[in-house]
C-alpha positions as CSV (number, residue, x, y, z in Angstrom):
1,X,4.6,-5.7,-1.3
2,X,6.5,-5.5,2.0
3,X,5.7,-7.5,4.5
4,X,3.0,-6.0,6.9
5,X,4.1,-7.5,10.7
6,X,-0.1,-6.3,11.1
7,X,-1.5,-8.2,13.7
8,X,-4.8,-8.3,11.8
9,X,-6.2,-7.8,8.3
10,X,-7.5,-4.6,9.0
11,X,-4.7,-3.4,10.0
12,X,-2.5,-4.8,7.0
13,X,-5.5,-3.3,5.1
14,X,-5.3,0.2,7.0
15,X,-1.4,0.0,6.5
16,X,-1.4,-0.4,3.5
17,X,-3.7,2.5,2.4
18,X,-1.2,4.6,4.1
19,X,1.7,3.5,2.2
20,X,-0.3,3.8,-1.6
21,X,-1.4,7.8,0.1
22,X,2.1,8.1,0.4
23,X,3.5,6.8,-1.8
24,X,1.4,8.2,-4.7
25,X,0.6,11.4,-3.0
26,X,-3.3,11.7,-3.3
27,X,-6.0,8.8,-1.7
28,X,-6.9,5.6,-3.9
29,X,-10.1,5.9,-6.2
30,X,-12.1,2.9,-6.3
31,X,-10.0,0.8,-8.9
32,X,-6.7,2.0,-6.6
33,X,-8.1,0.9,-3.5
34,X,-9.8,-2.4,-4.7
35,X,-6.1,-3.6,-5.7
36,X,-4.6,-2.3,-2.8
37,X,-6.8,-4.4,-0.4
38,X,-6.9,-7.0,-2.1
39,X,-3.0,-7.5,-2.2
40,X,-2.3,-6.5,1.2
41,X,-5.2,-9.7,2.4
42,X,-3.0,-11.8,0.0
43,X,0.4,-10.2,1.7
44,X,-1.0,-10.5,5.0
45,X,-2.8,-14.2,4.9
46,X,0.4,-15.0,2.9
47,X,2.4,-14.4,6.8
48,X,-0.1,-15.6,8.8
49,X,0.4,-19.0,6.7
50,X,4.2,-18.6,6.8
51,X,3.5,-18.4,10.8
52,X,1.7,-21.2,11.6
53,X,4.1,-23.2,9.5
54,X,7.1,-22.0,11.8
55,X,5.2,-22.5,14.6
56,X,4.0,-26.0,13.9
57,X,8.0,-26.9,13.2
58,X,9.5,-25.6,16.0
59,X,6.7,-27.3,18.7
C-alpha cells in the first residue's frame, strides 16, 4: 500500500476507498471494504509512528 501523506485516519481511510473504486472499477462490498480500512489504519498509524520517530531524532 502506498503511503497515504493523510493528515488523519479518516482521510487515509477516505483515500483509500478511492484508490480500491478505482482501481477495481465498482465500490467495495463489505468483505472489500473491511480489508481496505483496515490496511489503510495499519498504513497510516504505520507513518504517524515513522513521524514521531524522525521528529524525536532530529529535536
Amino acid at each position: 500500500m502506498p503511503h497515504t501523506h493523510a493528515h488523519t485516519k479518516a482521510e487515509a481511510i477516505h483515500e483509500a476507498l478511492e484508490e480500491f473504486t478505482v482501481a477495481h472499477a465498482h465500490t467495495p462490498d463489505t468483505h472489500e471494504k473491511a480489508r481496505v480500512v483496515s490496511d489503510a489504519v495499519k498504513q497510516w498509524e504505520h507513518e504517524e509512528v515513522e513521524l514521531l520517530h524522525a521528529e524525536k531524532q532530529f529535536a
